[in-house]
Kinemage of the C-alpha trace (Angstrom):
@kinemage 1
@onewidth
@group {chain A} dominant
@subgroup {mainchain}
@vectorlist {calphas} color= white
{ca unk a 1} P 73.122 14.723 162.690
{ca unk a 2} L 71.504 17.941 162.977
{ca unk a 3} L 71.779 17.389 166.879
{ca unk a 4} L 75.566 17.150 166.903
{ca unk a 5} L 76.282 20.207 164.823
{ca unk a 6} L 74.008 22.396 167.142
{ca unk a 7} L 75.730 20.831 169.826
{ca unk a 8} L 79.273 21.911 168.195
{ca unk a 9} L 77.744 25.611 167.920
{ca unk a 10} L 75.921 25.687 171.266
{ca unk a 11} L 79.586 25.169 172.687
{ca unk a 12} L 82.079 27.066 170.467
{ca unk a 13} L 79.310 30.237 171.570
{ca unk a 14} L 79.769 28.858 175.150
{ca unk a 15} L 83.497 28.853 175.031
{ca unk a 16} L 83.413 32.291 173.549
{ca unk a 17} L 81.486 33.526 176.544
{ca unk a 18} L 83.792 31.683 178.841
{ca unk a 19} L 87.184 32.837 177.304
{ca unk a 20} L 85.867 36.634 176.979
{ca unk a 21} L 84.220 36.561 180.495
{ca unk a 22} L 80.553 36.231 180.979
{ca unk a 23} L 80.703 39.972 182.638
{ca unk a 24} L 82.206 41.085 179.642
{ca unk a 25} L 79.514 39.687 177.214
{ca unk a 26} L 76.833 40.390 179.113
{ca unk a 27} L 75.219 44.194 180.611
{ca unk a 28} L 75.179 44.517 184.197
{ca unk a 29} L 71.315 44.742 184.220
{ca unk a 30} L 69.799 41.348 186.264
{ca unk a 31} L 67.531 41.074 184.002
{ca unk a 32} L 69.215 40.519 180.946
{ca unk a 33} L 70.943 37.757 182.579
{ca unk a 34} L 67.303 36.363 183.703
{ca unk a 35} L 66.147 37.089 180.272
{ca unk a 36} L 69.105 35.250 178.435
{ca unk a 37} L 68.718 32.340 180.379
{ca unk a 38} L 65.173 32.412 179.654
{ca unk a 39} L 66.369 32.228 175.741
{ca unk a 40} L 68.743 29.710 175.767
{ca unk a 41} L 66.479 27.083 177.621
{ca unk a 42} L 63.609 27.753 175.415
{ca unk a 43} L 64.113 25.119 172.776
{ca unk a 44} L 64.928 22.302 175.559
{ca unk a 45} L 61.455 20.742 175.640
{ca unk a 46} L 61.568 20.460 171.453
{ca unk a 47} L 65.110 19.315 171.619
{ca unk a 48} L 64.022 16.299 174.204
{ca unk a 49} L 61.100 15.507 171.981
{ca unk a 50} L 63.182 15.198 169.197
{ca unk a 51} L 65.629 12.984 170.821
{ca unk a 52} L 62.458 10.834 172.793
{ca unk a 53} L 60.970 10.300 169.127
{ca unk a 54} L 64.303 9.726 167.411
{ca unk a 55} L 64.641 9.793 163.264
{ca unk a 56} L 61.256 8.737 161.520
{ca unk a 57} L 63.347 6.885 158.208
C-alpha cells in the first residue's frame, strides 16, 4: 500500500519533468544532474528490502 502510492508520486514528478523538459527543470551544471541521480537512487536498496521481506501482519 504504501509502495503503490510512492509509486503514483515517483511518476506524476517524473511526468512533470518529462512534459516541462528535463533541460528546463534541471541547471546546466553536470553535476547537479550527477548529484540528482545520486538522490533519487538512494532509497533503492531500502525499497528492495522492503519488498524482499514483504508485510510482517
Amino acid at each position: 500500500m504504501v509502495l503503490g502510492r510512492l509509486k503514483d508520486k515517483v511518476e506524476r514528478i517524473g511526468r512533470r519533468i518529462l512534459e516541462r523538459g528535463l533541460v528546463r527543470v534541471m541547471p546546466r551544471n553536470p553535476n547537479a544532474l550527477t548529484i540528482s541521480s545520486l538522490i533519487m537512487a538512494l532509497p533503492t536498496p531500502y525499497l528492495m528490502w522492503l519488498h524482499h521481506t514483504g508485510p510482517t501482519y
